[in-house]
N, C-alpha and C positions, 0 to 999 in steps of 0.2 A: 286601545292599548298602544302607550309609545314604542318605537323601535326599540327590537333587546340590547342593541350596541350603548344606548342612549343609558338604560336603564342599568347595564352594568355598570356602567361610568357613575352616576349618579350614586349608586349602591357602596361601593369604591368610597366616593367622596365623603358618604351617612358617615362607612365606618368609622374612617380617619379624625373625622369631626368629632364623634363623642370619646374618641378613646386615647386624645389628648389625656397625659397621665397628668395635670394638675394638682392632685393630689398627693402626690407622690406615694401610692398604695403597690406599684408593680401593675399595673394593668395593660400597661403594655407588652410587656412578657407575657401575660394569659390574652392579650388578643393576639400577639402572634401565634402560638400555639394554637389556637382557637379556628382561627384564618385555616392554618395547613391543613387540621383536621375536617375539617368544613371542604376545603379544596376551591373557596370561594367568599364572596360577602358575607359576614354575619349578619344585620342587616336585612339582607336581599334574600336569606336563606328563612329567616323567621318570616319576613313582608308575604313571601311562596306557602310556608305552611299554614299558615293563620288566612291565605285568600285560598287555599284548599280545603280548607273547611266545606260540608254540604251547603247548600242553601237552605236555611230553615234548621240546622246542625245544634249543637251543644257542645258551649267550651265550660271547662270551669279554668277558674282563675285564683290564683291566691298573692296577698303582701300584705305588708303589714307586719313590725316588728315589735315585740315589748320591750321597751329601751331603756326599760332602769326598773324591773320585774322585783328586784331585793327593796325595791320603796314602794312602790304600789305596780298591780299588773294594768292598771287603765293607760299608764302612759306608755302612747307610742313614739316612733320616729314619723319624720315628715318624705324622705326618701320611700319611694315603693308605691303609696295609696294613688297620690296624682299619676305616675306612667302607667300602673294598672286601669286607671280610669281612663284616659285617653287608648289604650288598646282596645277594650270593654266597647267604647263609646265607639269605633273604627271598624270593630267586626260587626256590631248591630248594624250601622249603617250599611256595609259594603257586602255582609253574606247575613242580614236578618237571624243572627243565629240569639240563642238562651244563652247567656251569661251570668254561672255561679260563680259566687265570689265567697272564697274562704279565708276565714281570720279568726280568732281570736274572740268568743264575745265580749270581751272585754274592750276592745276594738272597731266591733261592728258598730256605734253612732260613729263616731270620725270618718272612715272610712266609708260609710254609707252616706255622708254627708257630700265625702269628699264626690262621690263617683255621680250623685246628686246634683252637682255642679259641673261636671259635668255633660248635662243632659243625660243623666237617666236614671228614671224614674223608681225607686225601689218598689220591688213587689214581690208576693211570694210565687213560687213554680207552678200552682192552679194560671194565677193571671198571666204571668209571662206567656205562657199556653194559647191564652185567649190574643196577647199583642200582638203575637208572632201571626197566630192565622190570618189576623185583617191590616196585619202592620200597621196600627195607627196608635203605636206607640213604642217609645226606646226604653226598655228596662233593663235593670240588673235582679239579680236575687241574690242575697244574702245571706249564708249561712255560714252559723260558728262551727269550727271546729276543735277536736278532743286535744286536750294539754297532758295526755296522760299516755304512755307509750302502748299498753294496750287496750283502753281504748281508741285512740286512736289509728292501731291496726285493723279492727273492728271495723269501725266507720269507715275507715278505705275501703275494705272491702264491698260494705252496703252504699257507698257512694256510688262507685262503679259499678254495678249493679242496679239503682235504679235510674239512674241519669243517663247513664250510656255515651258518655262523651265523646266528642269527635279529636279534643286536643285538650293538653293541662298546657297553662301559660300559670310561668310564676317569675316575682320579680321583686328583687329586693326581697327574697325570705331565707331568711337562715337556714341549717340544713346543718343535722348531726355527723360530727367525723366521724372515723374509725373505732373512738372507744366509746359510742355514742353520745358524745356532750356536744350540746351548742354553745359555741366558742363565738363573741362580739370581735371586730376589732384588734381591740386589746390583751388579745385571748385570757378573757377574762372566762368564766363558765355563766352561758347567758341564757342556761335553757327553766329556768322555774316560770309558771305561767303563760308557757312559749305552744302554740298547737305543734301537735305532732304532723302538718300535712307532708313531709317529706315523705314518710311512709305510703300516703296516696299515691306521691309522684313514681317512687319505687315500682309500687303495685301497676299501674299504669303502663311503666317503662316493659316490665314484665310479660304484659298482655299485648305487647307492641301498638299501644295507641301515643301517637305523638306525643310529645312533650317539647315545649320550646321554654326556655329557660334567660333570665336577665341578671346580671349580678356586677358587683366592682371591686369586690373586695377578699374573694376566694372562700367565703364563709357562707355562699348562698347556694341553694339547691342548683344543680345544673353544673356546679364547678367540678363536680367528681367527672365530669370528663377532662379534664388539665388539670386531676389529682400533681402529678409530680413536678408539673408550674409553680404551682399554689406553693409544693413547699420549697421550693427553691427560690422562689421570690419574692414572697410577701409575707410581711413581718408576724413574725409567728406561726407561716405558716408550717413551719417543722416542730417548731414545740411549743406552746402555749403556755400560760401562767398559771391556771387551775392544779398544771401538778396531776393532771388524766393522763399524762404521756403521749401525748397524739398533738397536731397543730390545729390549728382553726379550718381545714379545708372540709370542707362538706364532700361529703361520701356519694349524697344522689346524684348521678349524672343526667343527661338529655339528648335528645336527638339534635336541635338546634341551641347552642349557645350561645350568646349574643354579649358580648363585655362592655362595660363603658364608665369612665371616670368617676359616673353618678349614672345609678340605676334607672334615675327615671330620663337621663337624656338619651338610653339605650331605645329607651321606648318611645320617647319624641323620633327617632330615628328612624323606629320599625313602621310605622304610622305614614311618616312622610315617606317609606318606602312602599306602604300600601297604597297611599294615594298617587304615588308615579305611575304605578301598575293598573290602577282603575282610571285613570285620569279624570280624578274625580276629588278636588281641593276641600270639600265638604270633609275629608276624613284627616285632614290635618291638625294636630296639635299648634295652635295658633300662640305666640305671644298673650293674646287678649284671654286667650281660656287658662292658658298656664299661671297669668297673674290674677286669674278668681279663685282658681285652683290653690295658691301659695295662699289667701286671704282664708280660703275656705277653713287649708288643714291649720293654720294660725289659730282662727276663730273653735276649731276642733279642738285644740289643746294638745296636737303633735310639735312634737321637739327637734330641734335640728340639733339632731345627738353628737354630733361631733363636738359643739359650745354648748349642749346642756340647759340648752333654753329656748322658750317657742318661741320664735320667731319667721321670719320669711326668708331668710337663708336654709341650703338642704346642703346638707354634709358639709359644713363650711362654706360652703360658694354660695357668695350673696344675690339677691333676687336679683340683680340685672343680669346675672350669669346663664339664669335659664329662660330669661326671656328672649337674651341674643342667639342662644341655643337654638329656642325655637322659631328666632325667624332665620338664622343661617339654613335650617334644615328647610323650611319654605324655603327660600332661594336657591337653596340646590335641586333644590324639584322641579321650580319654574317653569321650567322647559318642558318637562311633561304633563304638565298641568294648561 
């Protein structure tokens, strides 16, 4: 374990790095807020919860967005499935824990593909069972979840229930505001074909079992804790164009909230802060995995919805943007590694 003085600094540096507003979305206004409430790293604060996990534990996991649900619900975004997959791929290695992954079935090939690449292996909750006892192998499990508000309260409920999580990690997933509509962006109304897991995270937050939370844009679960950020800073976030009377901020809050310019470089962050703490570079979001990762969800047929087209850029930032991302965040770990 490196020295904590070391590891603060480091933590510090993750933040600062992804929450560069290039975008210009306001996220810097919801990471400072975020920072005060926290009373520390975001970051450093998810990297603590997520390595508290049991040994041998259960996370579930959810991303994955329907990004144009009024043309077809097969299409997704490309933001969300890679940083899920690198967190997924981090806890397996560093606490062997089960990782369920919730989407969309409409979603679940892309996304199973994505997480596929990688390293690990999709299987269902019998086999995961069997990896875990002899660990000689990294999986995920895959399950869809409900598009319908009460089924999908439903299924919250029997989820927790027979899984028994130790923590919900979600990132890059939309989240119903105030009048319950899922608001994109554009606050446009983005919720037909959209799973209900918000609901899960609520129920969860409820039972007091963790919840760490990833988001960039105040529209994703976890931002109902910087509710009155969200509408003060970011576009639409006070009132939206649907005509619901509410703005684009998601109503589920979190325990840990993690901000960052692009959802999935929150998650290249939290990763490279897991691995300072384990001193253990094996759980890094490498450059080399990130560009299989971009090829993977390409080859998937996810969208970098910002331009409307599949390609290798995520939210407008073009592929070299998050492969420098992820070797910056390697070389701010260096030292602990």
């Amino acid at each position: 374990m490196a020295d904590a003085n070391l590891i603060s600094r480091l933590d510090n540096r993750l933040d600062q790095l992804v929450n560069i507003d290039m975008g210009e979305r306001g996220v810097e206004h919801l990471f400072e807020a975020a920072r005060a409430l926290q009373g520390g790293s975001l970051v450093g604060a998810a990297a603590d919860a997520l390595l508290a996990v049991p040994e041998g534990g259960t996370v579930v996991l959810t991303t994955g967005s329907v990004s144009r649900a009024w043309i077809t619900p097969e299409l997704g975004e490309n933001d969300g499935p890679s940083g899920a997959a690198a967190v997924a791929r981090a806890l397996v290695l560093a606490r062997n824990v089960t990782c369920v992954m919730l989407c969309e079935e409409t979603l679940l090939p892309a996304i199973r593909d994505t997480c596929q690449s990688a390293g690990l292996f999709p299987v269902t909750l019998e086999q995961a069972t069997i990896a875990k006892a002899d660990k000689s192998l990294a999986t995920i499990v895959m399950l869809p979840f409900e598009t319908k508000d009460e089924a999908g309260k439903a299924q919250a409920e029997t989820l927790l229930t027979d899984l028994k999580p130790d923590l919900l990690f979600s990132t890059e997933r939309v989240g119903r505001n105030e009048q319950g509509v899922y608001h994109s962006m554009r606050g446009i109304d983005y919720g037909m074909g959209r799973s209900r897991v918000d609901f899960l995270f609520d129920l969860a937050l409820e039972r007091g079992i963790p919840v760490v939370a990833v988001g960039d844009g105040g529209n994703e679960i976890g931002m109902g804790k910087v509710a009155d950020h969200v509408k003060a800073h970011v576009p639409y976030g006070d009132t939206c164009q649907c005509g619901c009377g509410g703005g684009i901020g998601a109503v589920t809050g979190c325990d840990v909230l993690v901000t960052a310019a692009c959802s999935n470089w929150g998650c290249t962050a939290i990763v490279a802060a897991m691995a300072a703490r384990m001193g253990n570079a094996k759980l890094l979001h490498t450059p080399e995995r990130e560009a299989l990762l971009l090829d993977t969800m390409v080859s998937s047929g996810l969208i970098n919805s910002t331009h409307g087209i599949v390609d290798d850029s995520v939210d407008g930032f073009p592929r070299a943007s998050h492969l420098a991302v992820a070797e910056l965040c390697r070389t701010i770990v260096s030292r602990a590694l």
